[in-house]
C-alpha positions in Angstrom: -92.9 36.0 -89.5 -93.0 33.2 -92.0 -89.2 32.6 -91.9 -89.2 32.9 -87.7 -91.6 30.0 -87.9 -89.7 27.6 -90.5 -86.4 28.2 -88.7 -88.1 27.1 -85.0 -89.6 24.3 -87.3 -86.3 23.2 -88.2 -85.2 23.9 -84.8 -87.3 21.3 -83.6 -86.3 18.9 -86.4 -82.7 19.5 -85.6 -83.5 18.7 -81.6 -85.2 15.5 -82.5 -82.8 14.0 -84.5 -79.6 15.3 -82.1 -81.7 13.3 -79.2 -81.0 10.0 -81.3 -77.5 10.3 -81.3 -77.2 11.7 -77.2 -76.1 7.7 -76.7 -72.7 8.6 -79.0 -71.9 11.7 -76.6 -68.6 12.0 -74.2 -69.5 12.3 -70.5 -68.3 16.2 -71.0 -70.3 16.6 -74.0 -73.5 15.3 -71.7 -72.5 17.7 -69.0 -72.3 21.0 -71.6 -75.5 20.1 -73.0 -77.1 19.8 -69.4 -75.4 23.1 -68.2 -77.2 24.9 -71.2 -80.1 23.8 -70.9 -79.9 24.6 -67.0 -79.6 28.2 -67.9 -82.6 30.5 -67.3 -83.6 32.4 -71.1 -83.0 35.6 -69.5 -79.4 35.0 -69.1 -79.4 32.9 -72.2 -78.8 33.8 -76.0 -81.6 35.6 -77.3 -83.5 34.7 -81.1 -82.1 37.2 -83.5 -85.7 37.6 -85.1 -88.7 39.0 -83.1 -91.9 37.0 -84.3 -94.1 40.5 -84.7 -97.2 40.7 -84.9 -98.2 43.6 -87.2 -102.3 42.9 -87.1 -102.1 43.0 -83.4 -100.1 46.3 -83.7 -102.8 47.6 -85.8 -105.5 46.6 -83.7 -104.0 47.9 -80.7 -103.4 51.5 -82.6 -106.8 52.0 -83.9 -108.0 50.9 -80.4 -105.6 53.7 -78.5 -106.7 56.3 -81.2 -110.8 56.0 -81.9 -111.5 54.8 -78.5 -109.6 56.2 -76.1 -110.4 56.4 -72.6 -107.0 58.2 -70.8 -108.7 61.7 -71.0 -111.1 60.4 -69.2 -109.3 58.5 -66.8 -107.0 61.7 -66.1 -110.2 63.9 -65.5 -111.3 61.1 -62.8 -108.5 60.7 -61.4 -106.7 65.2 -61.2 -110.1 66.9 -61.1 -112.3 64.2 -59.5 -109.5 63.3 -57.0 -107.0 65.9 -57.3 -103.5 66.1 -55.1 -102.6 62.6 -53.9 -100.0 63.1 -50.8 -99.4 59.6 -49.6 -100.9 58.7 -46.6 -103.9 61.5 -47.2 -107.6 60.6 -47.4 -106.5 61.6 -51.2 -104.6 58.9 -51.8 -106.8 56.1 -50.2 -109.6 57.7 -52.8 -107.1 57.3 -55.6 -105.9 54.0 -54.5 -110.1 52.5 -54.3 -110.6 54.6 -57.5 -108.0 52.3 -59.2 -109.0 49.3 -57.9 -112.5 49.8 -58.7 -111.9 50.8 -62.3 -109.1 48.2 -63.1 -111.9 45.8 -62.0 -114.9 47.6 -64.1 -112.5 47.4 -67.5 -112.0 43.2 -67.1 -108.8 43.0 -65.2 -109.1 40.2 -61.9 -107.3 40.0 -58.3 -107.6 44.0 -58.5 -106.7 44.4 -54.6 -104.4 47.1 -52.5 -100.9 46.0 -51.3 -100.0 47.2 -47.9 -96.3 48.3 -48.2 -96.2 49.6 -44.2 -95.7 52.4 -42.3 -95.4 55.5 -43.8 -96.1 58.2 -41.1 -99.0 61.0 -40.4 -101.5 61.5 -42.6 -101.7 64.9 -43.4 -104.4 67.2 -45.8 -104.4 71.1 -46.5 -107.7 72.0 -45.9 -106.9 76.3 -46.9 -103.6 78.4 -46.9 -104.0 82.0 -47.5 -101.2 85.0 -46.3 -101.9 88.4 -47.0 -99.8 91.8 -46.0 -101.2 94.1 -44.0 -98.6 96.9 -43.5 -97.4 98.9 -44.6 -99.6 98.6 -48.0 -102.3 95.6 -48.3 -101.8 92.6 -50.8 -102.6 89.1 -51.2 -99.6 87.1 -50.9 -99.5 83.7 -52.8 -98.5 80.7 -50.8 -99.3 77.2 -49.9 -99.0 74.9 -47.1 -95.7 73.4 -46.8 -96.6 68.9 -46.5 -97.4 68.0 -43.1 -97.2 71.6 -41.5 -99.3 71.8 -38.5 -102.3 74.5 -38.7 -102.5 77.8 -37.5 -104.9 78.6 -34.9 -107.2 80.4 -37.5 -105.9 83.7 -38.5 -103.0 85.0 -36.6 -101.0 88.4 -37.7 -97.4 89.4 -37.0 -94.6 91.5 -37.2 -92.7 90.1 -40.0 -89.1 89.0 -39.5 -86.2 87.7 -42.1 -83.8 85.6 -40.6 -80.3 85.8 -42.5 -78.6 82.8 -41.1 -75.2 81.6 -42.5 -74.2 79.9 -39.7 -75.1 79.0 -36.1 -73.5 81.7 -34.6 -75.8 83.9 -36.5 -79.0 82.5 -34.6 -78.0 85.2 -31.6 -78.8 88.6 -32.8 -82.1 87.0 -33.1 -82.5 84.7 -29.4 -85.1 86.4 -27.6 -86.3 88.5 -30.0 -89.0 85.9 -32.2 -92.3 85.2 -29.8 -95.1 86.2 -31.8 -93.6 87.1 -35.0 -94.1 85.5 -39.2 -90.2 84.4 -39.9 -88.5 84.6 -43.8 -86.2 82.1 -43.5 -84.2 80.9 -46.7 -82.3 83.3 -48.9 -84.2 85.5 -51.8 -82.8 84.5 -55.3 -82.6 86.5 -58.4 -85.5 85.8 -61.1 -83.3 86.2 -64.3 -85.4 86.7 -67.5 -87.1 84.0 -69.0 -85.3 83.6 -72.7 -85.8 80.3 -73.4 -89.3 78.6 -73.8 -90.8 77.0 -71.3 -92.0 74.3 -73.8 -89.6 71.9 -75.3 -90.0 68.8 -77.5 -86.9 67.0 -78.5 -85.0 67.6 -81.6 -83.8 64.9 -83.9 -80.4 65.9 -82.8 -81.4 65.6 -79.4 -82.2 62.4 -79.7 -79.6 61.2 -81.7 -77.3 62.3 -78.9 -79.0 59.7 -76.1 -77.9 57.3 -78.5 -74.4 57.5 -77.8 -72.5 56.7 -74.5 -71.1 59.5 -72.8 -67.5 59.2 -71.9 -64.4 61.6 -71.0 -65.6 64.8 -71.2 -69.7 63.5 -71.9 -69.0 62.7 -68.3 -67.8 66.1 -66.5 -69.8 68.6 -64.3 -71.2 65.8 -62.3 -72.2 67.0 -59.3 -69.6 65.7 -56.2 -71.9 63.9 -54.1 -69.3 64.0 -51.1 -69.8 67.8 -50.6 -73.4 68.1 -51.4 -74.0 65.5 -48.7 -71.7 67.6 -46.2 -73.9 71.1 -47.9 -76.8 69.3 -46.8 -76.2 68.1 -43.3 -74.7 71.5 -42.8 -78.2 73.2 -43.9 -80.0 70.5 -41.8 -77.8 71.3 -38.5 -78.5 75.1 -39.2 -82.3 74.7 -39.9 -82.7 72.3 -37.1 -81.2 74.4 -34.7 -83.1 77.7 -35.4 -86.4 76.2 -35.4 -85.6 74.2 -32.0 -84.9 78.2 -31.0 -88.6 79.5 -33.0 -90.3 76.8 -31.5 -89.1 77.8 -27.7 -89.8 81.3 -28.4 -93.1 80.9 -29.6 -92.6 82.1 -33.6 -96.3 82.6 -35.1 -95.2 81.0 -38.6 -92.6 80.3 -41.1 -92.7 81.4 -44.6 -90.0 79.9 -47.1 -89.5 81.2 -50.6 -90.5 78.8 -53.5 -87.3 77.0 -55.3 -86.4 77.5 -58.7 -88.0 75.5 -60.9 -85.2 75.2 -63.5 -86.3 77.6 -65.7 -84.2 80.1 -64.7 -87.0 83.1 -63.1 -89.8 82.5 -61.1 -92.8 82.6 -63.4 -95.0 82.7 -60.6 -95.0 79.3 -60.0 -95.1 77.6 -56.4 -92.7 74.8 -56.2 -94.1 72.8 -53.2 -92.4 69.5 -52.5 -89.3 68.0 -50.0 -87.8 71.3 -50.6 -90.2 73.5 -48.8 -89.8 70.7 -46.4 -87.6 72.2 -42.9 -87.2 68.7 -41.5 -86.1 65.8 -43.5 -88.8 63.1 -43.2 -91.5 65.4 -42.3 -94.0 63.0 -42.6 -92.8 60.9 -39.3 -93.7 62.3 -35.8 -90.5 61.9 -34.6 -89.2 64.4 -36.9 -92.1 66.2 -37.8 -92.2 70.6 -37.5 -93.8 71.8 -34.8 -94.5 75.3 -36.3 -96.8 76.4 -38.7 -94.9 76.6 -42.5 -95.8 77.2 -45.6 -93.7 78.3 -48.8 -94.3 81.3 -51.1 -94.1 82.3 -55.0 -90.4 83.8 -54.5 -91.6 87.1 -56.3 -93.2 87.9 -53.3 -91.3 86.7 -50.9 -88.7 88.6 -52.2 -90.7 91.9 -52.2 -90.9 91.3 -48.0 -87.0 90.0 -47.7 -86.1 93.1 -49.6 -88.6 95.6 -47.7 -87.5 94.1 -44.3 -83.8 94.3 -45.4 -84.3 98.0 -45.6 -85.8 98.3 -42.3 -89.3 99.0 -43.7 -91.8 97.4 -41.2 -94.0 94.7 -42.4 -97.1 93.4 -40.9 -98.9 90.0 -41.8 -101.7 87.8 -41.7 -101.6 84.0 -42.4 -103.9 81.1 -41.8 -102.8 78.0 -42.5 -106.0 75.1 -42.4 -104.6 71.7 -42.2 -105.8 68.2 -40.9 -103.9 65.2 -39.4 -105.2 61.7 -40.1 -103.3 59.6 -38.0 -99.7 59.5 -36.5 -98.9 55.9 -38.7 -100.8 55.7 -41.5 -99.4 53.0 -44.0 -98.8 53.4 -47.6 -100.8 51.0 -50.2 -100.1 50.2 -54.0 -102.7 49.1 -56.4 -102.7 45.9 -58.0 -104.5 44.2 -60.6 -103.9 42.1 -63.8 -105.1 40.1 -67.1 -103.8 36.3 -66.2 -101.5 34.4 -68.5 -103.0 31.6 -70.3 -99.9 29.8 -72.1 -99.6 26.6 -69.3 -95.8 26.6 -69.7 -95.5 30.5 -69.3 -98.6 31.9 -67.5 -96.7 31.9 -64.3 -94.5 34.7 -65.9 -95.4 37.6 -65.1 -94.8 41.1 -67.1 -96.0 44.5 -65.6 -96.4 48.1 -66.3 -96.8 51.2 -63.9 -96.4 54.3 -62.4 -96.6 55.8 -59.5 -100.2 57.5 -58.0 -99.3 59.8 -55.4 -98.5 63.1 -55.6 -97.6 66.3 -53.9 -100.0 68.6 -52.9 -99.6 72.4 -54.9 -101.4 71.0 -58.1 -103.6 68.1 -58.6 -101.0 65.7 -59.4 -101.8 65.7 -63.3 -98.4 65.4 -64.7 -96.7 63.4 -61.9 -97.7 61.1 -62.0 -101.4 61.2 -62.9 -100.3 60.9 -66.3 -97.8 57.7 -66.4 -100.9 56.3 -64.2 -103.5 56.5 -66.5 -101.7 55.7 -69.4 -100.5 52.4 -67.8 -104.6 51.8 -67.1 -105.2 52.9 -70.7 -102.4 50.3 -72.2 -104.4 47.6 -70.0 -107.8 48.5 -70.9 -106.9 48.2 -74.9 -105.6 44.8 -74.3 -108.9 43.9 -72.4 -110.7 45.5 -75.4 -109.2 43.5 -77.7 -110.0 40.8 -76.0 -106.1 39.4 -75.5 -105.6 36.4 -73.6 -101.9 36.5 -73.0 -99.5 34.0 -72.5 -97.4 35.8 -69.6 -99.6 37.2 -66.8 -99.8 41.0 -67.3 -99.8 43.0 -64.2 -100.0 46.9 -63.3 -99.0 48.5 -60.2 -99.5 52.2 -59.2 -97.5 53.2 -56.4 -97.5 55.2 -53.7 -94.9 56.8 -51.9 -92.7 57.4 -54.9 -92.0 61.1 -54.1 -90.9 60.9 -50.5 -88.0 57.5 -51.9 -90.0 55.3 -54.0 -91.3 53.3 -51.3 -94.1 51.9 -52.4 -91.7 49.9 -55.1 -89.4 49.1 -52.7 -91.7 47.6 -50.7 -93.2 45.4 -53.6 -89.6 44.0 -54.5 -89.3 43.4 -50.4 -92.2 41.3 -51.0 -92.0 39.7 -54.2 -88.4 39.7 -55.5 -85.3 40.0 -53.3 -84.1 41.7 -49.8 -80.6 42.9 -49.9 -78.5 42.3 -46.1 -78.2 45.5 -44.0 -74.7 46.3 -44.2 -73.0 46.9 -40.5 -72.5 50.8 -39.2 -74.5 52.8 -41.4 -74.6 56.3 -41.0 -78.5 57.1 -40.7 -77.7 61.1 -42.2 -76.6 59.3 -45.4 -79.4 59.2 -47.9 -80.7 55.1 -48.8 -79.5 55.3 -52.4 -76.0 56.1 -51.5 -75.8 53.5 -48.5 -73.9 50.6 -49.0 -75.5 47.2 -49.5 -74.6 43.5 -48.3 -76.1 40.4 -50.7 -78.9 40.3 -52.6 -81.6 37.1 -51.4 -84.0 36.6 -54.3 -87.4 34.9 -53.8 -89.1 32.0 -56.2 -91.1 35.0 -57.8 -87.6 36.7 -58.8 -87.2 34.0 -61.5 -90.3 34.5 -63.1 -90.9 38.5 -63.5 -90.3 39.2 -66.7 -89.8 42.7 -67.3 -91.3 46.1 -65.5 -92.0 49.1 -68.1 -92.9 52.8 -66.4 -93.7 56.2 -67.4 -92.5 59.4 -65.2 -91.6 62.2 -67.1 -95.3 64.4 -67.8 -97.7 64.1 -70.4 -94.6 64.0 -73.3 -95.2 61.3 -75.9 -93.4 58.2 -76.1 -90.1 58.8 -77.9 -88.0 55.8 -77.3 -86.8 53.7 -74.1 -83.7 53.6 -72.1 -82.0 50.1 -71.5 -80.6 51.2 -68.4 -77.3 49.8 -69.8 -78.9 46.1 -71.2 -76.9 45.9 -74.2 -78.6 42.5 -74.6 -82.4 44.1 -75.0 -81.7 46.6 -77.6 -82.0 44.5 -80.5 -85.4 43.1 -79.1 -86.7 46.7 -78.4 -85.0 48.2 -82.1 -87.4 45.6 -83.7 -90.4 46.5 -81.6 -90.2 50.0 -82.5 -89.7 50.0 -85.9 -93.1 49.6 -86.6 -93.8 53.1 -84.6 -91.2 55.3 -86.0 -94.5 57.6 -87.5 -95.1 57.6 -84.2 -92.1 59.5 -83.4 -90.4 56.5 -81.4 -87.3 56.1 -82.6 -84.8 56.0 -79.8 -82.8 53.2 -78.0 -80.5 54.6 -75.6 -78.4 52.7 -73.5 -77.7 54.9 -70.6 -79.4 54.5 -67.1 -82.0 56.9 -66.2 -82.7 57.9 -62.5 -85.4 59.5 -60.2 -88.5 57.0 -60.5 -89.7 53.0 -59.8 -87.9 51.1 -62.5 -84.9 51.8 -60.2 -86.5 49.7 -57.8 -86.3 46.5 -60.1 -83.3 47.6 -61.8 -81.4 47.3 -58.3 -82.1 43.5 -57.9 -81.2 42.5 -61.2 -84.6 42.4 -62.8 -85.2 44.4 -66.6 -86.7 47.5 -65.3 -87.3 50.5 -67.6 -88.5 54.3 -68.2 -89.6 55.3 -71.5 -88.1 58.0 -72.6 -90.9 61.2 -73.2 -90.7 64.5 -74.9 -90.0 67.1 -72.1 -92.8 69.7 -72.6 -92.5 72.2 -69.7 -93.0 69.3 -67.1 -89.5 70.3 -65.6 -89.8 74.0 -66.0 -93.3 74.5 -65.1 -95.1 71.1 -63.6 -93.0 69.3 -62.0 -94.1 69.5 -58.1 -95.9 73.1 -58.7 -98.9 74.4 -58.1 -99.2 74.4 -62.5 -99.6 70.4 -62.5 -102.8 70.3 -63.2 -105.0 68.5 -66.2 -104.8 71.7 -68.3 -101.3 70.8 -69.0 -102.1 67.0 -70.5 -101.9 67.0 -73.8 -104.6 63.7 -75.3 -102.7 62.6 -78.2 -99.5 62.6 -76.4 -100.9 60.4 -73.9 -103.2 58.1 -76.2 -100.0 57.9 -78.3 -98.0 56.9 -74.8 -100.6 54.3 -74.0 -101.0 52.5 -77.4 -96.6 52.0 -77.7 -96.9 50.6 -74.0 -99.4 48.4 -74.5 -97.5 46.8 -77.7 -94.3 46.5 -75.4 -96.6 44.1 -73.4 -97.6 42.4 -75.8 -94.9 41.9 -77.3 -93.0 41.1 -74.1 -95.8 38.7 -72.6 -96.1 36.3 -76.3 -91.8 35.9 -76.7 -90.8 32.6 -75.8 -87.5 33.4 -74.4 -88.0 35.9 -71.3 -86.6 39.3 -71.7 -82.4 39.3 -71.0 -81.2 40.4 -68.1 -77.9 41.9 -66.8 -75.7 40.1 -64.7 -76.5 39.2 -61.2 -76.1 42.6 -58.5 -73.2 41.6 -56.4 -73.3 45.2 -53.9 -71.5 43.4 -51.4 -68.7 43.4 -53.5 -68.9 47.1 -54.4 -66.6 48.9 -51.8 -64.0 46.4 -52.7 -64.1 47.4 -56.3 -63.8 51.2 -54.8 -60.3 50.4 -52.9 -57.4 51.5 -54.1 -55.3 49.2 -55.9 -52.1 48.7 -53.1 -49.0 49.7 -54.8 -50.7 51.5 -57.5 -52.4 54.6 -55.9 -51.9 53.5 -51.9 -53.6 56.6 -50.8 -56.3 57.2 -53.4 -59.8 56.3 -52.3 -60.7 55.8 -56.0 -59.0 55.0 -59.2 -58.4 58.0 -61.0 -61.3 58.9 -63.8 -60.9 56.8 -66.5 -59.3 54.4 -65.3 -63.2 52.7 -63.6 -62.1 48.7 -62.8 -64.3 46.1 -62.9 -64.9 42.8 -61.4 
């Protein structure tokens, strides 16, 4: 700290004296020294020393640890609240439950942003299927999002529709009015050999460490035929409920998808894919029929009994409630104001997103990067921080149906990029091509975004998303926290969640990386993700390591560096084949990536 000081003291000393001598400068000399000092500190050189402040750390850890209030919050927010679809009577709850708590712990302008349109508001009121011949059992299911309702409880011949193409839709034509339809294929439910739970190794993390190249990089998934898999599945599906829907079918059950952990477990996995119409949520392209999806060891048992002729008789009542056909989607705000006068401006914010789907209570995802981020804010309050950045949170909505309650901050605030010309509307947003990238005055002053995503797993490190320039800055941070068990800088880019969102125009945007805990084998978007599977120390230990990284981000004097300026427009040049190289490639071979 002491030598930090001295050599910005010296600094100083050096500047003062230079500015005598300015008159002895060339006109080029006078032009260099302009240009630098033109250049913004995030694109600028960076100190070599962080100026840490170890007391602060301190106070911030005994804080996080003896007075915690993220238990609490969680309770409020999964039991109190519970499943937050967006656009749900749910979610407004959550979203005023935020507001008003940001407001109760010290934080000012707590308000909701209106990001627009998101569709119909939908809630399940009750979803219960049981069979009634040829033996009688409860069957475990749950609405599939934005189903409509049965008209109470209806009962029908059950009927499994084995469709591998269109042609297959006419054994069944004419044969459907009335009847509960299986449709999707029963899968296998392999033992369980590995456990469900899973924090990482040191090995493990040394490995995110390094950059993976040649064969680090194969098995990625070829994008090109999944897209043509899924508008195949969507023709198919489209096509036989346009035939249910004429005929008059009673229901749809689909079978649960695997969770990634190999068997079923008897977990109900209830998210986009139980979903039979891509944007469900819009009238336009909403499902007319009742639908709901089911724990796949009993769906199974049906496929399987219908598939040997046995007869099968059931009862299903699906309770749900519209809203409103256009309900709009709204992100909570709120924030502790800078006080530096040359930096206040600058802002720095955390977040995470609030909504969830509708199986579980939404403990995990995201209730859990939520309250942490409130948590992080609330020990800065209690310690009575006046920053010199502005600190601001933001809990989003619409993160699980595209992350557009992000999206449509950074439309707001930050940048627009130009809607490129002839895109094809079946080709999913992230993979569309982009034209320039129009930044705002607010653009220039957001300093860095930090988020949390990945369950109630404690802090372990951060990914840069490829910002060679901020890894020294964050290795220095974290030293102080390796008994913490955070001890890992990775460079690669991490997907899925709302740092993508800032990442895309260029500003430092980033995802901590957590320990995994059985958030992807047993949470993540199932009926399990409740507040049973929060684990406090995890998340007190999450809160106290985000709320030094704003800290420490909101006193630095330089702003955080940045990587270079998104150019998309430029991207399907870079993709062309080089002519009289590989003339009829539509890509350089791998390994052989250019760049601009």
């Amino acid at each position: 700290m002491t030598f930090v000081r001295t050599v910005a003291r010296w600094s100083c000393y050096t500047a003062a004296i230079a500015s005598l001598t300015v008159p002895s400068f060339s006109a080029d000399k006078k032009k260099e020294v302009a240009a630098a000092a033109a250049v913004p500190s995030y694109y600028g050189a960076q100190p070599s020393t962080e100026d840490i402040d170890l007391t602060m750390y301190s106070r911030i850890r005994e804080e996080g640890f003896k007075h915690s209030h993220v238990m609490q919050f969680a309770g409020a927010l999964s039991d109190g609240i519970g499943p937050r679809l967006t656009g749900s009577p749910n979610m407004a709850k959550a979203n005023a439950w935020t507001k008003d708590t940001l407001t109760a712990i010290g934080l000012e302008n707590a308000h909701l942003e209106d990001w627009g349109e998101f569709g119909m508001g939908w809630q399940q009121i009750n979803t219960w299927v049981r069979m009634v011949t040829p033996d009688a059992e409860p069957l475990w299911a749950q609405a599939a999002p934005w189903s409509p309702a049965t008209k109470g409880a209806v009962s029908g011949e059950a009927v499994f529709l084995d469709l591998q193409d269109a042609k297959d839709l006419e054994k069944y034509k004419g044969k459907l009015g009335g009847k509960i339809v299986l449709l999707g294929t029963p899968r296998a439910t392999p033992d369980v050999v590995e456990p469900l739970f899973h924090r990482y190794t040191t090995e493990e993390l040394a490995e995110m460490e390094t950059y993976p190249t040649g064969a680090g990089r194969a098995g990625a998934p070829n994008i090109q035929q999944l897209l043509a898999d899924r508008a195949r599945l969507a023709a198919l599906r489209a096509a036989a409920l346009k035939m249910m829907a004429e005929e008059g079918v009673a229901a749809v059950l689909t079978p649960s998808r695997d969770g990634g952990n190999g068997g079923g477990t008897g977990i109900i996995f209830d998210d986009n894919g139980a979903n039979l119409s891509r944007n469900a949520q819009v009238k336009a392209s909403a499902v007319t029929i009742p639908n709901a999806v089911m724990m796949i060891e009993h769906y199974n048992r049906l496929a399987r009994m219908l598939q040997n002729h046995v007869p099968v008789t059931l009862e299903i009542n699906i309770d749900t409630k519209f809203t409103g056909d256009h309900e709009h989607g709204f992100n909570t705000v709120a924030e502790i104001p800078g006080t530096d006068p040359k930096l206040k401006d600058q802002v720095v914010m955390v977040g995470g997103h609030l909504d969830s789907w509708i199986s579980g209570t939404g403990a995990t995802d995201n209730g859990a990067g939520s309250v942490v981020a409130m948590e992080a804010v609330r020990i800065l309050k209690a310690l009575g921080v006046k920053p010199k950045r502005t600190i601001r949170i933001a809990l989003w909505s619409g993160e699980e149906q595209g992350l557009f309650g992000s999206q449509g901050y950074i439309k707001s605030h930050f940048g627009t990029f130009a809607e490129p010309k002839d895109v094809d509307p079946n080709t999913p947003a992230f993979l569309r091509a982009r034209g320039a990238l129009t930044t705002t005055k607010e653009w220039e002053t957001l300093d860095a975004y930090y988020n949390l995503d990945n369950g109630t797993g404690k802090v372990r490190g951060i990914y840069t998303q490829e910002n060679y320039a901020i890894a020294p800055i964050f290795e220095q941070w974290i030293a102080p926290l390796k008994d913490l068990g955070v001890s890992t800088i990775s460079f690669r880019n991490t997907g899925g969640t709302d740092h993508l969102s800032y990442d895309a125009v260029g500003l430092p945007g980033f995802q901590y990386i957590q320990d995994p805990m059985d958030y992807e084998t047993r949470t993540h978007h199932s009926d399990m993700d409740t507040y049973d599977r929060l684990h406090p120390l995890d998340l007190e230990q999450a809160a106290i390591v985000e709320a030094i990284f704003l800290y420490n981000t909101s006193e630095r004097e330089a702003m955080m560096p940045r990587k270079p300026f998104p150019h998309p427009e430029n991207e399907q040049k870079l993709a062309a084949p080089i002519p009289g190289i590989y003339p009829n490639a539509t890509a350089a071979p791998a390994g052989e990536r250019r760049r601009p």
